[in-house]
N, C-alpha and C positions, 0 to 999 in steps of 0.2 A: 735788439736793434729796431725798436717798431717806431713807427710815426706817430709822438705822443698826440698827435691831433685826433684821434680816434675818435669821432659821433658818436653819443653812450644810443643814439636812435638804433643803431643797429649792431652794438657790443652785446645784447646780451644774450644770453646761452639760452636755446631753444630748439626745439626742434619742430618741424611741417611736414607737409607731402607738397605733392605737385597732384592738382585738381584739373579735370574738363567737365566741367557743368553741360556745356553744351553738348556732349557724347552720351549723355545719359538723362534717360526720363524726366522731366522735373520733377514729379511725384517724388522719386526717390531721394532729392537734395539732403531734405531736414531729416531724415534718418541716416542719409553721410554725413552730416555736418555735427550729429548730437555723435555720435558714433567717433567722429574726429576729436574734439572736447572730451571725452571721455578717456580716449584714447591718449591725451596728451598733446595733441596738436598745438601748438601756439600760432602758427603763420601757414598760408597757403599762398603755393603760384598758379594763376593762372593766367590762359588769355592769347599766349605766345605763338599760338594757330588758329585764331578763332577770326580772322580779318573777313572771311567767306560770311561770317555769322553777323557778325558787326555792321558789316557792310555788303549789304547780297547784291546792292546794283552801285554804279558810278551816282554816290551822292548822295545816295538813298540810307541811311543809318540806322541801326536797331540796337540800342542799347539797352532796354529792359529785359530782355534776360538777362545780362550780366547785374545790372541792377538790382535782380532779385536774389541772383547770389551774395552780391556783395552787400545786399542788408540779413540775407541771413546769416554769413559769416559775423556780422558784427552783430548781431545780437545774440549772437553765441562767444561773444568775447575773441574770436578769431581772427588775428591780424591777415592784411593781402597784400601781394607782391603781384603788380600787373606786367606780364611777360607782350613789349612792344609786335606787332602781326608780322612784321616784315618779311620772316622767315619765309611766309608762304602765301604770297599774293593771288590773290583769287581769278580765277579764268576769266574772266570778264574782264579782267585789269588786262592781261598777259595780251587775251584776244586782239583787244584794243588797241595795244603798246607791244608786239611782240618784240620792241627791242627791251622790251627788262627781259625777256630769256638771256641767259648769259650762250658766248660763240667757245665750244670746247676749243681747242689747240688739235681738236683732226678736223675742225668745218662741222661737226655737229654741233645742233641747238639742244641744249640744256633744257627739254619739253615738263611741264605739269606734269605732277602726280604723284612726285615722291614729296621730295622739299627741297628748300636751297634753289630756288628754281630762280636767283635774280641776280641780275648784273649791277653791281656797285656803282659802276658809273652810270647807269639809267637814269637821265633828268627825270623824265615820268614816274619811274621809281621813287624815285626823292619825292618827288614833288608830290603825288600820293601816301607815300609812307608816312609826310612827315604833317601831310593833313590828317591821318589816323591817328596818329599817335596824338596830336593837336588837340583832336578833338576825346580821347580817351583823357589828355591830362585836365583839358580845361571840365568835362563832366564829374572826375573824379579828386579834383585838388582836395574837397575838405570832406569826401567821404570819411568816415568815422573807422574805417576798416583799412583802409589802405594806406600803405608807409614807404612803400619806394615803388621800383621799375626794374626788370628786365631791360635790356637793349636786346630786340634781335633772339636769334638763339646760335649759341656755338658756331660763330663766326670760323670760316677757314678761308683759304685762298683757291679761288675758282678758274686763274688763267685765262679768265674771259677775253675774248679776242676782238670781239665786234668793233665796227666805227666805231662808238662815242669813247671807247678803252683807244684806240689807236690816237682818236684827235687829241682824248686828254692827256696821254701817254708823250704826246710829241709836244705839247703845250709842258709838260712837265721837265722834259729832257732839254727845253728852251731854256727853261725857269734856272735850271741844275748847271750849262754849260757855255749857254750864251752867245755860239757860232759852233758853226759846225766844223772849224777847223780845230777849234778846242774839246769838241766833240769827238774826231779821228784821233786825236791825240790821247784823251784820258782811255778810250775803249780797246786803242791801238786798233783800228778798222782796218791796215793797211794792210794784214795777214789775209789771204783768201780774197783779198781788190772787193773787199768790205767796207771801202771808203763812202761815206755820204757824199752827196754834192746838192742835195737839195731838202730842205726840211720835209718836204714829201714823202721822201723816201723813208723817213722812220717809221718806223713801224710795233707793234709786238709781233713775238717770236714765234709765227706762225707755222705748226706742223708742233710746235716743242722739244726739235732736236735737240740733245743733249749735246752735240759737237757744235752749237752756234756759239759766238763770240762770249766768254763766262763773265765779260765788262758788262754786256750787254743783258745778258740772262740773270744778275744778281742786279743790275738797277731797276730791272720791270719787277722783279720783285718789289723791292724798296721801294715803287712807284704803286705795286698793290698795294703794301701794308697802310701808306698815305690816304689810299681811296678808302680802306676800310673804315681807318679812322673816322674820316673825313665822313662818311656815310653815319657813320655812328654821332658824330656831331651834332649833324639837322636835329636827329633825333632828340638829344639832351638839349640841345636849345629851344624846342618845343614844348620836352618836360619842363625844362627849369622855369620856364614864360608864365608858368601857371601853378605849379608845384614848388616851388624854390627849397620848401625844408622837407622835401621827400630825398631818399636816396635814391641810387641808380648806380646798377651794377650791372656785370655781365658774365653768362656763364661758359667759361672756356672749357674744352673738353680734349682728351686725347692725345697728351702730350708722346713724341715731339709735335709742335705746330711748326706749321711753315709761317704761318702768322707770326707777325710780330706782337709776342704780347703785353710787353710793357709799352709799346705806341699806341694801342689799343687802350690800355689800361690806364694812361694821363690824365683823361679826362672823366674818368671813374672817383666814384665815395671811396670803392671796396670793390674789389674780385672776388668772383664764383667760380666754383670748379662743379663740374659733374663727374663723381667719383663711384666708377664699378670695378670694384677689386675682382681678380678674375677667382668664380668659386671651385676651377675643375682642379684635380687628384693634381694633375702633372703641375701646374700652375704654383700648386702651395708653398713652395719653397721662394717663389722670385719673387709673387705678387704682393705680397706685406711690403719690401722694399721698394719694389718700382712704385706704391702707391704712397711711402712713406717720400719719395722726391718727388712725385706731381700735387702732395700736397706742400711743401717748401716752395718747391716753385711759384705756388699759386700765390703763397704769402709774400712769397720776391717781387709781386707784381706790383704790388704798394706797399711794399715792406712794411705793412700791417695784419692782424687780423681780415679772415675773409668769410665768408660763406660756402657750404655746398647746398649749391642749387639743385643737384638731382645726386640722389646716392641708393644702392642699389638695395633693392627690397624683393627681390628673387630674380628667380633663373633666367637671363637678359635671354633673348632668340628672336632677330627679323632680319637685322645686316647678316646674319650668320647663324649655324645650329645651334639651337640653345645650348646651355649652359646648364652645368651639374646646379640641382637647387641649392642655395645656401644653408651648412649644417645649424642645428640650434647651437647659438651663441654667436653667430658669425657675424647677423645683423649688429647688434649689442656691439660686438668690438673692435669692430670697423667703428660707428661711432665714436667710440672713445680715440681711436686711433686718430682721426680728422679732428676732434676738439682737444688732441694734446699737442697737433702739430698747429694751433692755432683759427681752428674753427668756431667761429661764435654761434654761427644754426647752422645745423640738418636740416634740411628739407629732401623727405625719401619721393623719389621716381618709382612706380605713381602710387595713387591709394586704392584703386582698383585695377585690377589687370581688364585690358582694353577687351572685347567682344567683337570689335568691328573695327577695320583698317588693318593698317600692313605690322601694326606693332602690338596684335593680338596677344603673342608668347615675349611679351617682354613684361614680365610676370610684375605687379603690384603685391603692397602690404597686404590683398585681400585676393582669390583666386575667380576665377571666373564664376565659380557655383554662388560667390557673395553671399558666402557663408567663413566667418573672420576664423580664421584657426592659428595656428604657427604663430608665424611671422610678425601677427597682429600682435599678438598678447607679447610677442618680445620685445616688438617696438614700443607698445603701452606700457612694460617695464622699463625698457631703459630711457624713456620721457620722464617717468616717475623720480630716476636716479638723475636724470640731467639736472629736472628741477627742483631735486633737494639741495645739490652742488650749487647750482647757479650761481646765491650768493657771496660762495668763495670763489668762483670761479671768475666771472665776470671784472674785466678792468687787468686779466692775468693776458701776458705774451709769451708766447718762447720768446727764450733768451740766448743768444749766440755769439759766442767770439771766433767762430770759424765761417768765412764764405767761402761757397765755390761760385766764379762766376760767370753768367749763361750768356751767351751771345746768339742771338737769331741770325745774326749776318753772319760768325763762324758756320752755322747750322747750313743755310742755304748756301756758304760757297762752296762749303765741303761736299751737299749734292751734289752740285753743278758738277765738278769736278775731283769723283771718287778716288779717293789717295790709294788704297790698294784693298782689295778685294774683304777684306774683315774687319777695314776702320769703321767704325763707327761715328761718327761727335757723341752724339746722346749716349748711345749705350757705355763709351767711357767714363762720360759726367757720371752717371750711372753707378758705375762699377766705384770710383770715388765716395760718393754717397753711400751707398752700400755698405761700405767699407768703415766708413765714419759711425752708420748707423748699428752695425755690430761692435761699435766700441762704446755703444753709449752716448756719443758725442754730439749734441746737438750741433747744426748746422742752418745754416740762411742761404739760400739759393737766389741770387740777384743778377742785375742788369750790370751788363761788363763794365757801364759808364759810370756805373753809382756810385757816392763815395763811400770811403771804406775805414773813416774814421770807426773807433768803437773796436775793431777788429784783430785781433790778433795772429790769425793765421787766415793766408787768402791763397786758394786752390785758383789756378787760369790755365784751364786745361784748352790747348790746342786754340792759343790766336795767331788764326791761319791770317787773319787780316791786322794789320797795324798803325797805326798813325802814332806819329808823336805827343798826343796828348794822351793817349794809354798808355805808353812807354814811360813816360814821364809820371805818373800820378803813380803805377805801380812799383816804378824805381824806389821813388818818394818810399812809399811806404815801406818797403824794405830796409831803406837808409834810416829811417825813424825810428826801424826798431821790432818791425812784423816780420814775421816767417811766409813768406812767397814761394809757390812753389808754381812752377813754370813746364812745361812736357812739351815733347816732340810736335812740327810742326806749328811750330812758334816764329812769327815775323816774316813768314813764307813773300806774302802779298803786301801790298799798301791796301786803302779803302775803295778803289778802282777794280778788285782783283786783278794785278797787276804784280807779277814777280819781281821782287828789290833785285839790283845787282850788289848785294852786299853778303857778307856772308850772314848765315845763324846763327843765333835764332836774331839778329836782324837789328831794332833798336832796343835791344833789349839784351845784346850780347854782351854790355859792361854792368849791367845787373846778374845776368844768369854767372860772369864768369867764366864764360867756355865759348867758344867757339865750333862750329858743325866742319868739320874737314869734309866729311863725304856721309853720305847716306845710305842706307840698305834697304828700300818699301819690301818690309818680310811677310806680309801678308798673314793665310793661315799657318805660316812656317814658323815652328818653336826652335828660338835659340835660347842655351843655358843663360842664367844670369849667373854672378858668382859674387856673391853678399861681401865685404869687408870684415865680417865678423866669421866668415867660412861658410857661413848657411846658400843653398844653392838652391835656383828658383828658376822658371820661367819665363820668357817673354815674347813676346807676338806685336805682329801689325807693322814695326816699322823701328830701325836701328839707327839714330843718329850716331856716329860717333866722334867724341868729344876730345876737343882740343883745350885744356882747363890754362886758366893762362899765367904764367912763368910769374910773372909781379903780385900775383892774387894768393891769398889762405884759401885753394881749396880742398875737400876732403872728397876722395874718390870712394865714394859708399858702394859704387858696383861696378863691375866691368862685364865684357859677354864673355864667352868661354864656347867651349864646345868645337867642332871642328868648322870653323867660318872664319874668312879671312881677315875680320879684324877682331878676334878672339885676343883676349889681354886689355883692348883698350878701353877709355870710361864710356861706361853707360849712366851712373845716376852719380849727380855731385851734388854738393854742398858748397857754398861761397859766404865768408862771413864778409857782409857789405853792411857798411856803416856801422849804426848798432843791431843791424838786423840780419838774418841770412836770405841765400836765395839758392832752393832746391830747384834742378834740372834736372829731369827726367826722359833720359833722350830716346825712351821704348817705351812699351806699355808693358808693365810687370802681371806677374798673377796677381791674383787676390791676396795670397800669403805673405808677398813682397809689401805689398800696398800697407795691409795689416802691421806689419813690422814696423814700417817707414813711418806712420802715421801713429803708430803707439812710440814710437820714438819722440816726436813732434809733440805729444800730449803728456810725458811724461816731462821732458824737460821746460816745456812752457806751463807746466802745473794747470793744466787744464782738464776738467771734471770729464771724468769717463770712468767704465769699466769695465774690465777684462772677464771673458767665459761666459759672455749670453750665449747659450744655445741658437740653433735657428728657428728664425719665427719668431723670438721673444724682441722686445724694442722696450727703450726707455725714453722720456721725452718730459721734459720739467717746464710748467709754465711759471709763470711767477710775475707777480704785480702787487701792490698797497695790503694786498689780503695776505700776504706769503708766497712762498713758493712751493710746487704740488708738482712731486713725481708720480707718473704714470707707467704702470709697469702693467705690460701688457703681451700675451702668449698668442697671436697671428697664426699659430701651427694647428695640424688636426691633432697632434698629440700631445702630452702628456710631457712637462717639464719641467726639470730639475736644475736648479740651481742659484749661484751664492751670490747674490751684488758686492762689488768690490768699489773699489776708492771712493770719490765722493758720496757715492750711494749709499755705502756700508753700512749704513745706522736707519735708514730711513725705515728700513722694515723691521724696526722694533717699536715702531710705533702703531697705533691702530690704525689697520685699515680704514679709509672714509667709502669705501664702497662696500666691502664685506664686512668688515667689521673684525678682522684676523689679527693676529698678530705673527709675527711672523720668526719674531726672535732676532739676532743676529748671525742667525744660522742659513739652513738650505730653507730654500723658498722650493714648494712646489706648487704647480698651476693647471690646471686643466687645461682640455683645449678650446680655445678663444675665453678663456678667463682674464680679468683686469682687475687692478687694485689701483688706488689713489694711496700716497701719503703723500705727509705734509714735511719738507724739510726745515 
């Protein structure tokens, strides 16, 4: 499902670091730079904190040190990705303009020293940002070395409270409802004599009580994500002024975000992610999956290929105690793991480990002694193996007939207002993916709104919010002929967060075929599930129980069981609508449940997966004009065994493209963090 428009400027398969010139001697450059070349480097970022360096006074500009980097990167044939200063506005700016500190939600100011020190809504900010960046694109449009841009770094949501957030916040909530009487009405103000009577009175949600009006706490949301954007704008309007066939990308980090990141992502070439699998003992079992869905996501964002912008090259330690060092191989298969899920560059964070500042132990491809050992020589190897691949790889996408898909307004209503004590949103999308991803089954992780032609099976876990044009699009698709699968706490709200007086799951109840009689929020409390087939399972969080409806084919696949008083009745059905069906889910099952339901799904819709990966091993097919290329690859500390089955079955009787194996049609075994390529 990729966006055939894909730029081949920034399709092709490589890998970089992330550079600070300015952090270290210049003596020392050209034996990093000769050292990087050798090393395999193809692309450097820098630049993305250096605004203090750039610009030491208001006005006063210093661009030739970076100049001297940026001509010796290119006379080492070394592409640059210039990361915009914003991040971290220099004292002199702050001094001057203390309204770019951002106002937390208790009345503290957001002070220098760390990062992230500025308010979105800052004119002064803007209006200096976007003269830096101005003046960075118009000096560097036809350098020889440079090919796109950072925006920013790892945008999040700050809750900034200050004036210039209040006035624009209330010029927004104008723009959105137009009197304040329509205003009391969509927020319902009238609970708690919450009513407005004067545009004055709006405000953000100062203190950031969790018990304030949830009308009103998910629109200031919705009204950050706009200012983000919108901050990110100036930016690219600057670029593009002077740069127009450069790209510009941005790197998101940290999933779940409260950011919205497909609004952010609009006016993007291409998404970055900064991807650090966690390397500790306990970790190993969950981290290969949770990082196998922040990279989907990341590709959801422009449903194309992306980039990682920072990917981890040792033992991370400053937010937190360090981390276990990465075992040999680890580096290695993570990479591969982010270029099978659609990554076109690596670029590893950093290439030195820092000596000075707060991000000393957040460990580089090289250690502080700058003496290159490990890490280096593995990364020098797997640059080696990227860029023998390249040219079968390059112009290749995952391919997917199955979406789950993600909503940030789901995400932040369901903060606002915790359904019961062990819900989650993410960690269920989560658990889905997961689930898909021990079946072999590629997957597209997308924007709830996005269409869904191409598709054949569409996961919509938990739309707590509803309007009729999502009701209707993924009706549609059901009746057309897709397999929809729908779960609890479905059509709760409108897009107001605003409870329906209708019953559930809401506009969506002559699609799912059931109706919600009553409900049970079960929290951490385990109720028996009791399978159709006899098999007998688990289920938590939360029991809709279902009313399937008398006129309709549906198939009661589960009921609860156990001693609860509505033991007997349906938990998960099935509804043949139109030529398509519609799975309701009215609990959250185990894993094993999920497993079953979903190999069920894929066996009857003849879709490619297979049965018996161990844990830790993952498979992921990209495929474009070159063929198509299974990646099979072992994320564990151990040592594993076993057989690919259905569409896979054959592929490993062919030769390895990375080791050169064969494998037979028999047992595969893998070391741990070993990967293999075939070609199907």
């Amino acid at each position: 499902m990729a966006n055939p428009q894909q730029n081949k400027t920034y399709e092709s398969i490589r890998m970089g670091v992330d550079y600070y010139p300015e952090h270290w001697d210049e003596a020392m450059w050209e034996e990093d730079v000769a050292l990087m070349k050798r090393s395999g480097v193809a692309v450097v970022r820098v630049g993305e904190f250096a605004w203090s360096r750039m610009e030491p006074r208001d006005g006063e500009f210093n661009f030739d040190w970076l100049d001297r980097a940026l001509d010796l990167f290119a006379r080492y044939g070394i592409e640059v990705v210039i990361g915009t200063p914003t991040h971290t506005p220099p004292r002199w700016l702050t001094e001057k303009y203390p309204d770019i500190l951002p106002i937390l939600p208790n009345g503290g100011v957001y002070q220098p020293g760390v990062r992230g020190h500025r308010c979105f809504n800052s004119r002064e900010l803007r209006r200096y940002g976007e003269r830096i960046v101005s003046r960075l694109a118009e000096r560097y449009a036809a350098h020889p070395a440079v090919i796109g841009w950072q925006t920013d770094n790892e945008f999040s949501l700050l809750d900034s409270q200050g004036k210039q957030v209040a006035e624009d916040f209330r010029d927004w909530v104008y723009q959105r409802y137009g009197t304040l009487e329509q205003l009391n009405r969509a927020w319902g103000t009238v609970v708690w004599s919450g009513e407005y009577s004067d545009w004055n009175e709006v405000n953000p949600p100062l203190g950031g009580s969790p018990y304030q009006n949830p009308s009103f706490l998910l629109d200031f949301t919705r009204f950050q994500w706009e200012m983000v954007a919108d901050f990110q704008n100036g930016q690219i309007a600057a670029i593009r002024a002077h740069c127009p066939d450069h790209f510009i990308t941005h790197n998101y980090h940290s999933y779940p975000q409260r950011l919205d990141l497909y609004k952010v992502g609009e006016a993007l070439d291409f998404a970055s992610f900064d991807y650090y699998p966690n390397t500790s003992p306990d970790k190993a079992s969950t981290s290969p999956y949770s990082g196998a869905l922040s990279l989907d996501v990341t590709r959801g964002v422009k449903r194309q290929n992306f980039w990682i912008m920072e990917q981890l090259s040792g033992s991370p330690g400053a937010w937190m105690p360090m981390w276990r060092m990465p075992q040999p191989g680890y580096i290695r298969a993570y990479v591969w793991q982010a270029l099978s899920r659609g990554a076109d560059t690596v670029v590893h964070f950093r290439w030195r480990s820092a000596n000075i500042g707060a991000e000393q132990f957040w460990h580089g491809l090289i250690d502080h002694s700058n003496v290159p050992g490990r890490r280096l020589a593995e990364f020098a190897e797997t640059s080696a193996e990227v860029q023998r691949l390249a040219p079968l790889l390059e112009g290749t996408t995952p391919e997917a007939q199955i979406a789950i898909l993600m909503s940030h307004e789901q995400l932040e209503a369901l903060r606002i207002q915790k359904q019961t004590d062990s819900f989650d949103y993410y960690e269920n999308v989560k658990e889905y993916h997961r689930t898909l991803t021990k079946l072999g089954m590629g997957c597209d992780v997308i924007d709830w709104r996005q269409p869904l032609e191409g598709y054949r099976v569409v996961i919509a876990p938990h739309l707590y919010l509803l309007d009729d044009e999502a009701a209707e699009r993924l009706s549609r698709f059901a009746a057309d002929g897709g397999t929809l699968l729908l779960t609890a706490r479905t059509g709760v709200k409108n897009l107001n967060n605003v409870c329906v007086m209708q019953p559930l799951p809401g506009l969506l109840a002559d699609c799912a075929g059931v109706t919600v009689r009553e409900y049970d929020p079960l929290g951490s409390d385990v109720v028996r599930l009791d399978a159709e087939d006899g098999e007998q399972y688990a289920c938590s969080q939360w029991a809709d129980i279902l009313d399937p409806a008398a006129d309709r084919r549906i198939e009661v696949m589960a009921r609860y069981g156990g001693p609860v008083f509505f033991a007997g009745e349906a938990a998960v059905t099935r509804h043949e609508f139109g030529r398509g069906e519609t799975y309701y889910l009215g609990t959250h099952p185990e894993e094993d449940y999920l497993r079953s339901l979903l190999l069920r799904i894929a066996q009857e819709r003849d879709l490619p997966h297979t049965e018996g990966l161990p844990a830790g091993v993952q498979v992921s097919v990209r495929a474009g004009s070159s063929g198509a290329y299974l990646f099979v690859l072992n994320l564990s500390r151990d040592t594993r065994r076993f057989r690919l089955g259905g569409a896979y079955a054959q592929a490993s009787s062919g030769e390895g493209l990375l080791g050169g194996r064969r494998y037979g049609s028999g047992e595969m075994e893998m070391k741990p963090y070993e990967v293999e390529i075939f070609r199907l």
